[in-house]
C-alpha positions as CSV (number, residue, x, y, z in Angstrom):
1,X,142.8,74.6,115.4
2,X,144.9,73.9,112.0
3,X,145.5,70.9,110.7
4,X,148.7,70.8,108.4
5,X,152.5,69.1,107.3
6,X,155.6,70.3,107.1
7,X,156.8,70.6,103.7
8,X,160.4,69.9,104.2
9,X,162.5,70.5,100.7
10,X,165.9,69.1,101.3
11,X,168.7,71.5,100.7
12,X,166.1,74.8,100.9
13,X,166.9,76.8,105.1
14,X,163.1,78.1,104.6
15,X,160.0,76.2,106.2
16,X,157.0,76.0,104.0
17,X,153.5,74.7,106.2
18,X,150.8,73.7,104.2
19,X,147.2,74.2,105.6
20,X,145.0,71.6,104.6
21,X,142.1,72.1,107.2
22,X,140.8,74.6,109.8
23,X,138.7,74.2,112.8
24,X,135.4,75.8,113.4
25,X,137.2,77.9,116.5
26,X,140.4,78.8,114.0
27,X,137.7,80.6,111.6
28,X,136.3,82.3,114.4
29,X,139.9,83.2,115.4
30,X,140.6,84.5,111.9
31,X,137.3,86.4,111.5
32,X,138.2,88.4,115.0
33,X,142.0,88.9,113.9
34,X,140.9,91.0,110.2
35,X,141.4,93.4,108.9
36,X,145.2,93.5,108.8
37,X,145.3,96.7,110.8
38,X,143.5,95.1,113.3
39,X,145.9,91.8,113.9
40,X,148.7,94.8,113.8
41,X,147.8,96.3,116.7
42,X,146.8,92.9,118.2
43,X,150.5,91.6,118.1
44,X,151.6,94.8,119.3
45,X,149.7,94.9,122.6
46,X,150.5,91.3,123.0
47,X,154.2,91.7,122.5
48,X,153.9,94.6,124.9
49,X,151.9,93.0,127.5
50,X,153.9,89.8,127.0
51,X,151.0,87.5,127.2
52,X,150.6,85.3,123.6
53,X,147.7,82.9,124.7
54,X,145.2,82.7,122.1
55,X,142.3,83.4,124.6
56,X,144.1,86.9,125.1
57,X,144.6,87.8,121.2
58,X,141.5,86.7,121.0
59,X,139.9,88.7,123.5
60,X,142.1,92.0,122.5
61,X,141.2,91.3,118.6
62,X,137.8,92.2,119.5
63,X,138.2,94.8,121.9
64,X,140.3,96.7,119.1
65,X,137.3,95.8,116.3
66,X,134.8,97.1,119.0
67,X,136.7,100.2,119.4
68,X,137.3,100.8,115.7
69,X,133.8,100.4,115.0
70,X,132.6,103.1,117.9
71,X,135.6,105.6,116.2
72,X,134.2,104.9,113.1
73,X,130.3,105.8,114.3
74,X,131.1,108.6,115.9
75,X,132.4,110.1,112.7
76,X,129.0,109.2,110.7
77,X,127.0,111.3,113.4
């Protein structure tokens, strides 16, 4: 999904990643996963439920944007 290297600094305890490509599917990923709010309450449910397979954030990224948007409807009208 990424493509990257470890930029490793000798001396430094922090990891630095460098991402130098993304795959169609990790846009896609990312796209579901914004705004911030949204991937909040993503990795909440997921550390809830336990279950971190990118299929399931995936899945609950967009359930949360759906239910955003009908919250956010509702108000309009």
């Amino acid at each position: 999904m990424v493509e990257g290297k470890l930029l490793n600094y000798s001396g430094n305890l922090n990891t630095y990643y460098q991402i130098i490509d993304i795959s169609f599917y990790g846009i896609q990923l990312l796209e579901k996963i914004r705004p911030e709010s949204t991937w909040d309450k993503t990795k909440s449910i997921a550390g809830k439920v336990g279950n971190h397979a990118l299929s399931f954030i995936e899945d609950t990224a967009q359930k949360i944007a759906v239910t955003s948007a009908a919250s956010f409807i509702n108000k309009m009208f």
